[in-house]
LOLO-377477 format. One record per residue (C-alpha): x, y, z. Coordinates in pm, whole numbers, plus 50000, padded with zeros to 5 digits. Example, Ala and Ser with C-alpha at 12.3 -4.5 7.8 and 13.67 -1.06 7.14 Angstrom:
// LOLO-377477
     px     py     pz
  51230  49550  50780
  51367  49894  50714
END
This chain:
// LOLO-377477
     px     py     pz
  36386  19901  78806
  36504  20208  78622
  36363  20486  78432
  36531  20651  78137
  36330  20952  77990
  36323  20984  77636
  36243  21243  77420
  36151  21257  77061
  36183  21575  76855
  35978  21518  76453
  36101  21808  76227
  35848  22075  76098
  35894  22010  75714
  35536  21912  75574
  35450  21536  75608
  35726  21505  75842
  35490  21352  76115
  35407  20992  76184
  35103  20771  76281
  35288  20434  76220
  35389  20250  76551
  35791  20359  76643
  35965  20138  76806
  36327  20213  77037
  36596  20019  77165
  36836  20190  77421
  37218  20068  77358
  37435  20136  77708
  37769  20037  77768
  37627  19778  78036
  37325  19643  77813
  37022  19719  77601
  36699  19770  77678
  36430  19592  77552
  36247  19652  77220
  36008  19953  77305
  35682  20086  77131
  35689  20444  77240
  35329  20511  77078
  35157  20321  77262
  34807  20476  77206
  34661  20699  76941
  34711  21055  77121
  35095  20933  77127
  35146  21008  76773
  35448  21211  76608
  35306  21531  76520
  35505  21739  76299
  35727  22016  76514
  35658  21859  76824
  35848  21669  77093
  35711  21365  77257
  35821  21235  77554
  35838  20868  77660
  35992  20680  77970
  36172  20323  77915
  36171  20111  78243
  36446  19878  78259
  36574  19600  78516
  36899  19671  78524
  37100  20012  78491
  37298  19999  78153
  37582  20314  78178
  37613  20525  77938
  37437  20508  77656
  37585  20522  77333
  37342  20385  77067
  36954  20445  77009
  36794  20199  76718
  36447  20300  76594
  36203  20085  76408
  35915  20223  76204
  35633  19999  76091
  35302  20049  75960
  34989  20124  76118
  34705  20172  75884
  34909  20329  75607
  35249  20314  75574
  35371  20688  75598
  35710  20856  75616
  35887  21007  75956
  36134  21319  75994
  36273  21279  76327
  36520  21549  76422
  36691  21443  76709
  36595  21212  77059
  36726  21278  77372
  36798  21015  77660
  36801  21148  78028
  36926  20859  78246
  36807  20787  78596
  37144  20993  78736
  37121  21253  78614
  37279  21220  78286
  37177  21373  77926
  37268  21221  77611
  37223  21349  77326
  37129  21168  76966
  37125  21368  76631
  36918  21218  76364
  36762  21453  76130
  36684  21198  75922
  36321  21009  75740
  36267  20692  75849
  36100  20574  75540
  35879  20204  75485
  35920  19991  75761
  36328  20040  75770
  36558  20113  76145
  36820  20391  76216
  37094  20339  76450
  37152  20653  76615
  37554  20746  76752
  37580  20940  77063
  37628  21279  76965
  38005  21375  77065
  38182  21363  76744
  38437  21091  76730
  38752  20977  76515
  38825  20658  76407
  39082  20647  76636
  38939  20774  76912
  38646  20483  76886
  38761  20242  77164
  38443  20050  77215
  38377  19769  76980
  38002  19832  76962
  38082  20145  76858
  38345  20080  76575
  38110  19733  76465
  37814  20049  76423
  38060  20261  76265
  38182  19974  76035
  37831  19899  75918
  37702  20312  75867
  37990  20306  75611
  37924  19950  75431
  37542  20003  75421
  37596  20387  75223
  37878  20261  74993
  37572  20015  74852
  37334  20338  74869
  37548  20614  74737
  37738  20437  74404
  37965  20580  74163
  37843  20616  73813
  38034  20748  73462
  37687  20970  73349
  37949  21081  73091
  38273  21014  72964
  38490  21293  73051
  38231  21420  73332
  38338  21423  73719
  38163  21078  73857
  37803  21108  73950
  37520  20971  74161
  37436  20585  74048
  37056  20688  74034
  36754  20847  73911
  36609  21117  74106
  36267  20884  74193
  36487  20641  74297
  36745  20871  74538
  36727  20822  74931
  36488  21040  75078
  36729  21185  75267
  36899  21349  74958
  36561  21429  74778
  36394  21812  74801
  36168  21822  75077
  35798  21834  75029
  35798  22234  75043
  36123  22289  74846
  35967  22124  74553
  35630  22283  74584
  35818  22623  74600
  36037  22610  74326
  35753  22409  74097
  35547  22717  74161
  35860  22928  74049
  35864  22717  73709
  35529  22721  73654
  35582  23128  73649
  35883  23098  73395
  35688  22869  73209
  35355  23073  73179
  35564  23367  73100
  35729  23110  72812
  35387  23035  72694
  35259  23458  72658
  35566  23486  72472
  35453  23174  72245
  35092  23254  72161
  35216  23657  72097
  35477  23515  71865
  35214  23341  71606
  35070  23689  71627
  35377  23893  71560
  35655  23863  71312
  36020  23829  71427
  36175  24086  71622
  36169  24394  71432
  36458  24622  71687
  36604  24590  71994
  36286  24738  72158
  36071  24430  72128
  36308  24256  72361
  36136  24460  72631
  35843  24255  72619
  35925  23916  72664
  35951  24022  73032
  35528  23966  73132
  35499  23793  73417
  35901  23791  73558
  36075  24102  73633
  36396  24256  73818
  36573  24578  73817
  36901  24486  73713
  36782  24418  73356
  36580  24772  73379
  36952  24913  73451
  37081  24694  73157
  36814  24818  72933
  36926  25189  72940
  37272  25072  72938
  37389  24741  72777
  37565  24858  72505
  37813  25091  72675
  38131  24993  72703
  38168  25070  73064
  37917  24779  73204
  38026  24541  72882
  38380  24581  73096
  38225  24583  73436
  38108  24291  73391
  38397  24084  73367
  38473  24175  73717
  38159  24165  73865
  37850  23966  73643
  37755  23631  73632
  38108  23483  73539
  38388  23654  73694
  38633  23426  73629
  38719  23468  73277
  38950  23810  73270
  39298  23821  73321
  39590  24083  73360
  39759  24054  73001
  40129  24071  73025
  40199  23974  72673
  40015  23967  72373
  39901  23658  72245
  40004  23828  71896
  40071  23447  71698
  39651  23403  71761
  39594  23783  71825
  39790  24012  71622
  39646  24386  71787
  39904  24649  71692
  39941  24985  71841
  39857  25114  71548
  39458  24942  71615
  39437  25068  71966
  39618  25368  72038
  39287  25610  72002
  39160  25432  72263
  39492  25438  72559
  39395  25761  72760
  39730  25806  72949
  39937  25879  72656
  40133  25562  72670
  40204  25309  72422
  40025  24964  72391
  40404  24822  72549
  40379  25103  72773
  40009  25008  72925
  40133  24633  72890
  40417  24707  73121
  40191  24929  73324
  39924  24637  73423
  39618  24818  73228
  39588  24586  72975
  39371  24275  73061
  39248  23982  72831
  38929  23759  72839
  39012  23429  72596
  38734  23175  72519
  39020  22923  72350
  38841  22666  72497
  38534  22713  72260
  38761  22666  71941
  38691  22389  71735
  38312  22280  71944
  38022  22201  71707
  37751  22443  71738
  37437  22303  71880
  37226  22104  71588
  36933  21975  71737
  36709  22187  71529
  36750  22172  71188
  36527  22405  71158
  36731  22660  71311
  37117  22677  71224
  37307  22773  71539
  37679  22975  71604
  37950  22914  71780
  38273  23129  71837
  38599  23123  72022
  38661  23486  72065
  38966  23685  72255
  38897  24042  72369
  39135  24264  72514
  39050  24537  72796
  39171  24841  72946
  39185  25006  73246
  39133  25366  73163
  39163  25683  73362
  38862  25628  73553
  38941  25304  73671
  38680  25156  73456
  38795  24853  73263
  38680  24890  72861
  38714  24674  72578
  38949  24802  72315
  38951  24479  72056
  38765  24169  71971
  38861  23933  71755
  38600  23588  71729
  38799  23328  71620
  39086  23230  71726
  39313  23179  71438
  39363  23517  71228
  39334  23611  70883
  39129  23759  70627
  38846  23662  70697
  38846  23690  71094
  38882  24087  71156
  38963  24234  71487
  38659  24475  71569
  38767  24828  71711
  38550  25087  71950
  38617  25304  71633
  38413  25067  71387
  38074  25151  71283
  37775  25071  71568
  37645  24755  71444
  38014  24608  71393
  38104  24713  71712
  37812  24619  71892
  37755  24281  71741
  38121  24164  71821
  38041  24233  72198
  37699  24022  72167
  37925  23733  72025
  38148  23816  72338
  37859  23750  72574
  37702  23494  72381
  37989  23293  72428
  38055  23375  72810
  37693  23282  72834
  37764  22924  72757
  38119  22889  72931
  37952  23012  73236
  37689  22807  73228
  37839  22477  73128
  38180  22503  73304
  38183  22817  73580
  37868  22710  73699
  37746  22370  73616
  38091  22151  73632
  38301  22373  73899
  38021  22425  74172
  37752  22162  74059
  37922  21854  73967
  38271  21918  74137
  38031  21952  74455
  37870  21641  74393
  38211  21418  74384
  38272  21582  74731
  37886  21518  74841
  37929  21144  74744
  38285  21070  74847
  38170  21221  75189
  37842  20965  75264
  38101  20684  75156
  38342  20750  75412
  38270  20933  75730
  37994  20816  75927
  37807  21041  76105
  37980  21041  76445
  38264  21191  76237
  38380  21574  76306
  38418  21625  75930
  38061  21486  75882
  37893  21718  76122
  38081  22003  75966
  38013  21941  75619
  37647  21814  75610
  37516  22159  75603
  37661  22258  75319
  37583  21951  75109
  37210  21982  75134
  37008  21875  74809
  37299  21949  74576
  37263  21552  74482
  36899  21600  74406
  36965  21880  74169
  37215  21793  73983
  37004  21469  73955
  36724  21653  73804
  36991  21867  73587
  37111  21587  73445
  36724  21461  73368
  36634  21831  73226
  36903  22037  73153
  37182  21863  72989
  37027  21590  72893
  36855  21541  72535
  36590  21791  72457
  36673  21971  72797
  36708  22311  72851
  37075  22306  72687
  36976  22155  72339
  36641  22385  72355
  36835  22707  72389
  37179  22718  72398
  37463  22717  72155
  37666  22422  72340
  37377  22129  72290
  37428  21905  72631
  37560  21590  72419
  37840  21872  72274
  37909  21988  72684
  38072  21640  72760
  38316  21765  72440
  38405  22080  72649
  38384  21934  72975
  38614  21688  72856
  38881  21950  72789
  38843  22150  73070
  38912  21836  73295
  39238  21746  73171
  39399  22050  73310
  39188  22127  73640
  39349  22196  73919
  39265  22166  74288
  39454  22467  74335
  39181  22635  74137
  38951  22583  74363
  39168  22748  74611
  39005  23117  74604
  39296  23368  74659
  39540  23112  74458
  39288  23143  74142
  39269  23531  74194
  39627  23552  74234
  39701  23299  73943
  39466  23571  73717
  39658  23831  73819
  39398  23948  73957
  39488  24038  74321
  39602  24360  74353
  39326  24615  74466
  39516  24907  74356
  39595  24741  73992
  39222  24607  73969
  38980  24841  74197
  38613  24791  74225
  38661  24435  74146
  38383  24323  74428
  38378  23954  74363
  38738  23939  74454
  38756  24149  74757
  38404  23994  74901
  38499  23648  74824
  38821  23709  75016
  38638  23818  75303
  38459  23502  75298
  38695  23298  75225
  38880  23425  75521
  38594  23405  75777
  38522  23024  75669
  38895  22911  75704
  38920  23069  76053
  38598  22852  76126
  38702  22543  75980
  39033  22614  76166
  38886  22623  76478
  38664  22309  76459
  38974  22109  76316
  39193  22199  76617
  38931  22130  76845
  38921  21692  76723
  39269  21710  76562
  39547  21786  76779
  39842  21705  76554
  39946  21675  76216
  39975  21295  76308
  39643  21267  76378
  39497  21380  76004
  39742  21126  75921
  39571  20857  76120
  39251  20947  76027
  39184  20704  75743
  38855  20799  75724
  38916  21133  75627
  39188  20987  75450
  38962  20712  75242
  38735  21028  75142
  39005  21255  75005
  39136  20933  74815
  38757  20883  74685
  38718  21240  74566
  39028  21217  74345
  38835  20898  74205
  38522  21101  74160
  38721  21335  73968
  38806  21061  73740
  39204  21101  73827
  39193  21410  73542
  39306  21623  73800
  39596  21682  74050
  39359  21680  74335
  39526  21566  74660
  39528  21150  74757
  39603  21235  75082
  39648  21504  75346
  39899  21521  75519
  39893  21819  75803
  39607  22026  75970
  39711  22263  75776
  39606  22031  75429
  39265  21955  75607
  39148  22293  75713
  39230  22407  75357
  39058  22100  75181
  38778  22180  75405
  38745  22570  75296
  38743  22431  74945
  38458  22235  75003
  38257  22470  75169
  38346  22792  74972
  38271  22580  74671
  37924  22496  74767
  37848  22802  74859
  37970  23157  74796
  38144  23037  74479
  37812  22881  74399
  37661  23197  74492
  37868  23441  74299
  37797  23247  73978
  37397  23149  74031
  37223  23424  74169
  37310  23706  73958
  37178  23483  73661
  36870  23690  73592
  36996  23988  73669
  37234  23969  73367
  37081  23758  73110
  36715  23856  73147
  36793  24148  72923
  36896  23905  72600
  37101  24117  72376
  37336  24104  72711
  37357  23775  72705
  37217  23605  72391
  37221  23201  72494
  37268  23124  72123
  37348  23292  71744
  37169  23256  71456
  37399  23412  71205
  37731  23327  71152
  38014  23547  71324
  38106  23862  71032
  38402  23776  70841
  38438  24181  70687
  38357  24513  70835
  38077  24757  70758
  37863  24460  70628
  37622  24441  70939
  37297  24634  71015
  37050  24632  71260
  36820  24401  71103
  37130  24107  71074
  37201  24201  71472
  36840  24145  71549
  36831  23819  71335
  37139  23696  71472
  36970  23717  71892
  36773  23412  71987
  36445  23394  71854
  36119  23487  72095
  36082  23074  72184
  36470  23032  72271
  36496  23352  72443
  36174  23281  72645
  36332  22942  72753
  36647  23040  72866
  36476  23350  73027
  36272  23126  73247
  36495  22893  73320
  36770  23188  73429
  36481  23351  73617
  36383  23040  73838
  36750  22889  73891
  36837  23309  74059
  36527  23256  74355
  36620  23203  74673
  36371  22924  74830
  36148  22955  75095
  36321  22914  75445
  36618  22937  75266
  36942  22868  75481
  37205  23111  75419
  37601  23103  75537
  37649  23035  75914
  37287  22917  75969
  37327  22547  76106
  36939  22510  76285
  37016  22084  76298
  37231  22033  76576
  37494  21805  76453
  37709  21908  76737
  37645  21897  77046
  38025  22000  77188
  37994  22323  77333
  38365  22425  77166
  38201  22345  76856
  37886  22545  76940
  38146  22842  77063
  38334  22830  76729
  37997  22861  76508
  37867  23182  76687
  38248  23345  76606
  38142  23235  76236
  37847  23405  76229
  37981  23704  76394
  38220  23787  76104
  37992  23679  75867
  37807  23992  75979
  38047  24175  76012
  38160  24115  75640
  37776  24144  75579
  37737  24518  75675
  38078  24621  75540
  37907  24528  75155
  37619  24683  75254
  37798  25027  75345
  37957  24978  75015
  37655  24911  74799
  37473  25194  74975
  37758  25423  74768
  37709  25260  74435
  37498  25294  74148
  37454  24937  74078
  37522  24729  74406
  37715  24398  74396
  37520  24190  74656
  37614  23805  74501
  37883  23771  74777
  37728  23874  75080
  37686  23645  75320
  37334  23733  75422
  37279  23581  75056
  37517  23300  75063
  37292  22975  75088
  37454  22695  75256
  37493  22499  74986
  37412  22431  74619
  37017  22331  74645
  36912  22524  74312
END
């Protein structure tokens, strides 16, 4: 006879323990073992954080063992079962090890892999490769394409009620951030019952109270100084969506006809407009992509505005980049001025509103939503279709794929869908999105994705042309630190550019994102050299999350003061000059209900979660290689490292850039 110990590790998570009878099957190279309860009496239940220890006699000694198949069925009530991970001690000596980390839900088995990740090509047992076969066919019927829009990147072929467990929140993720929408949402409702008490905002001061049961420093800062042209600059480089300024080599003058003559007040070097051009101090923010979109109409109540505008920037003599002229449409004439620094207040400061009213919705709907959420999603799906969870890639990339299905799920049910947050508040309705998205799509680029190539591509990459532009140099550093990690985890399994090539599981999922992506873009169909893969890899991951973070976390900060960030317009854009007051400004801003909405919703989208798992922090043991193990704590050491350099910088600064840390990076995109 022989005795293999087992132990049994049930994650912490709420409801994550079991009293239902689990069954266990051992899987050796030799033979199996026979079909074992493991709770065999009542005190042998699966408590919640706990391990449980079990032995399995057997007749005969089976070698290694390489597969572990658990059965759940019901005992009393049928309940649901977190197990992390199980591991197998064999009569010599040896340990196996079996990640899991996964519910066993209704009475349903999981085959468990031995944990050394594995390529395809590597598998050389047919057990093994007949498992690996079947992981793959059984999630390609789970985890199903779907067209949620035309135009859209491909999406999840389900509801949220209907997801795998697996991919759902967590029982204390959702009562977390439900308790942080119920606190948006009471502060919505204040705001409601003070508004059939009050009349319409009377001046820019009323704003201030909207903010009752939610509050943040950042907007105190913005308060005192929103409508200097210093922080309306600033935050090109360093708000909520970074993305959108470029160095302006030549005026756009066909759409944008600014003439020295318009501007020259306001260059500080004694140079001419050419000059400054020539220089690299002249930098340009366009919103073309805006032109011609419908306004949101879903209240007919309550005409909306849209614009398209272009604003040019300078750098002036304090390094401190300063807009110089808007214009908000994009074709010119008579009756679409170009707004000057030297207009009167209200023209002046109205055209920047209409600035950052319309950033507000190209951030949201395409910075944030469609290139981390939904781009993220195509790589979350592709990735379940094709590597199993033996594979290297796998293991890597789980992480950083956590619950980004289940929320854009739920955005898709809330946000963009009809009478979600988007038709509620914004001036892009979520039916008009798909319009925009639909645009956008035809000319993205993987290369985009690609952090120093879109910096670069911006012209935005030169420290000494562009200083203080934190999202740049932090993201750099990050970027950095994750390719050197996903470097050293693909040499480790890959030891030639052959063998990416022969991979055609890594191969089948790079071929599947470019499907998910609806063939719009050039992404890659196939990689070709380590080199591809350990880029392709960075993408993913920086994607998910310190792009995600740049672009979600510093939501509240920026738009919880509204003039700052008005989600919508209620007047028209000015066609003439010196025909707008305060009182047209103030009826032009969201209205108490819309304001309070987006507020809310801005608010509870910039928490970080409970337990929340930030950059480097991998507590599931996917790997169990100790080169693998080796590699992670150098990741975490320069993510410190890169950690305490921004905070020596931010101790220095008046208002600290923090969005790119790495201490604040979550994992991945799971709000």
């Amino acid at each position: 006879m022989w005795t293999y110990e087992v132990s049994v590790t049930t994650g912490s998570q709420l409801f994550s323990g079991s009293m239902n009878y689990i069954y266990l099957t051992l899987v050796g190279k030799d033979g199996s073992s026979d079909r074992t309860l493991l709770n065999k009496s009542f005190f042998d239940y699966f408590v919640r954080g706990t391990v449980n220890t079990f032995n399995v006699i057997v007749k005969e000694n089976l070698g290694d063992i390489v597969l572990v198949k658990l059965e759940k069925e019901r005992y009393c009530i049928n309940d649901q079962w977190y197990c992390k991970h199980i591991t197998v001690m064999t009569p010599s000596g040896n340990c196996f090890q079996f990640p899991c980390y996964r519910w066993l839900v209704d009475q349903k088995e999981v085959v468990l892999r031995e944990g050394t990740a594995r390529l395809p090509q590597d598998d050389e047992n047919e057990l093994t490769k007949e498992h690996r076969r079947a992981e793959l066919e059984w999630r390609q019927k789970i985890f199903r394409w779907c067209k949620w829009c035309p135009g859209y990147p491909m999406s999840i072929d389900d509801s949220y009620k209907n997801l795998p467990q697996d991919v759902k929140f967590e029982t204390d993720k959702t009562f977390d951030f439900g308790l942080k929408v119920i606190r948006a949402k009471l502060n919505a409702y204040i705001n409601q019952m003070v508004e059939k008490f009050q009349s319409p905002w009377e001046g820019i001061a009323d704003l201030k109270k909207i903010n009752v049961i939610i509050k943040n420093a950042v907007p105190e800062y913005l308060m005192d100084n929103w409508n200097e042209d210093f922080l309306f600059g600033y935050q090109f480089l360093n708000g909520c969506n970074p993305v959108m300024i470029k160095k302006c080599e030549k005026l756009p003058a066909e759409k944008f006809p600014v003439t020295e003559e318009m501007v020259k007040g306001f260059l500080k070097r004694g140079l001419t407009l050419h000059e400054e051009l020539e220089a690299g101090n002249i930098y340009i923010a366009d919103y073309e992509i805006l032109d011609g979109v419908p306004a949101n109409t879903t209240d007919p109540n309550t005409p909306q505005y849209l614009a398209a505008p272009i604003c040019l920037l300078y750098k002036n003599t304090q390094n401190q980049i300063v807009p110089i002229a808007i214009q908000l449409c994009q074709k010119p004439g008579e009756g679409n001025p170009i707004f000057l620094p030297s207009d009167n207040q209200y023209d002046w400061m109205l055209a920047k509103m209409w600035v950052r009213s319309c950033n507000f919705n190209v951030h949201q709907g395409l910075t944030h939503l469609l290139k981390t959420h939904l781009i993220a999603e195509v790589f979350t799906i592709a990735m379940y279709r094709h590597l199993p969870a033996v594979h290297p890639v796998y293991k890597l990339l789980i992480p950083h794929i956590r619950y980004t299905i289940a929320i854009n799920t739920e955005a898709r049910e809330n946000l963009i869908s009809a009478g979600g947050v988007f038709d509620k508040g914004n001036s892009i309705s979520g039916s008009t999105l798909g319009d925009v998205v639909k645009k956008v799509m035809k000319t993205f680029t993987y290369k985009s994705l690609c952090f120093p190539e879109a910096i670069k591509d911006r012209g935005m990459d030169s420290k000494t042309d562009v200083p203080n532009y934190y999202y740049r140099d932090d993201g750099m550093m990050v970027w950095e630190a994750v390719k050197r990690f996903v470097s050293d985890v693909v040499k480790i399994y890959y030891k030639s550019d052959k063998t990416v090539q022969s991979d055609e599981e890594i191969q089948n999922f790079v071929k599947d994102v470019c499907f998910g992506m609806n063939y719009h873009c050039d992404f890659p169909k196939s990689l070709k050299t380590k080199k591809d893969l350990t880029e392709y890899l960075t993408v993913v991951i920086f994607t998910v999350s310190a792009q995600h973070a740049a672009v979600n976390f510093g939501q509240y900060d920026w738009y919880g003061w509204v003039p700052n960030g008005p989600s919508t317009m209620r007047k028209p854009p000015p066609t003439k000059k010196d025909q707008v007051d305060m009182k047209y400004i103030m009826e032009s801003l969201p209205d108490r209900d819309r304001a309070c909405k987006v507020l809310g919703t801005a608010w509870a989208l910039s928490q970080f979660q409970e337990n929340e798992l930030f950059l480097g922090t991998y507590p599931d043991k996917y790997f169990t290689e100790q080169s693998v193990l080796n590699a992670m704590n150098t990741f975490r050491k320069e993510l410190a490292k890169v950690t305490n350099t921004i905070k020596e910088r931010n101790e220095k600064l008046p208002l600290p850039y923090w969005y790119l840390s790495p201490d604040k990076i979550p994992n991945s995109i799971a709000i």
